[in-house]
C-alpha positions, 0 to 999 in steps of 0.5 A: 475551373470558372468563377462567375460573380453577377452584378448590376441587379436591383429593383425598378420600374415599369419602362426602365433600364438596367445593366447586368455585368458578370466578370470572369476569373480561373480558366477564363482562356478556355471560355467559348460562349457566355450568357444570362439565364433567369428564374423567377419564383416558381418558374424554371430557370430559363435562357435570356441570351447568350453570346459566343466568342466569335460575338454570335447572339441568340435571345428568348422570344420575349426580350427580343428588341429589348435586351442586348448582350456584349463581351466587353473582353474574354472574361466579361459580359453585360446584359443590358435591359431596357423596357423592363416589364413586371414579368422580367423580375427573376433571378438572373444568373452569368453561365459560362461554357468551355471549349469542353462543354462545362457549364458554370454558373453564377451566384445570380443578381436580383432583378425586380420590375415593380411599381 
């Protein structure tokens, strides 16, 4: 088993930035890729980015340029966002995936593009 818990969400503006963080604890040496995925209201949960264990990226068309992902060691990860637009406000949830192919998911942290 994986435990994931979020932190880093919260609310600004148009242009600014901000840094997602998701530790994880259990079975964290059976960890092979991890990632953020986002659902806004109404919407379907949807892939942000994701990172393997061996640092291979992949991220949705629409924050390409903006957003990054880094492992900080095997249990953490970080989303960091820059340029921030309203339609990036969501609920953004840490997955994890094992050597087996088991997801596990987060809690989720808030993040709200207003002005």
């Amino acid at each position: 088993q994986v435990q994931l818990v979020e932190s880093g969400g919260g609310s600004v503006q148009p242009g600014g930035s901000l840094r997602l963080s998701c530790v994880a604890s259990g079975s964290i040496f059976s960890i092979n890729a991890m990632g953020w995925y986002r659902q806004a209201p109404g919407k379907e949960r949807e892939l942000v980015a994701t990172i393997t264990s061996g640092g291979s990226t992949n991220f949705a068309d629409s924050v390409k340029g903006r957003f990054t992902i880094s492992r900080g060691n095997a249990n953490t990860v970080y989303l960091q966002m820059n340029s921030l637009k309203p339609e990036d406000t969501a609920v953004y949830y840490c997955n994890a995936v094992n050597i087996f192919r088991q997801d596990y998911w987060g809690k989720g942290t808030l993040v709200t593009v207003s002005a």
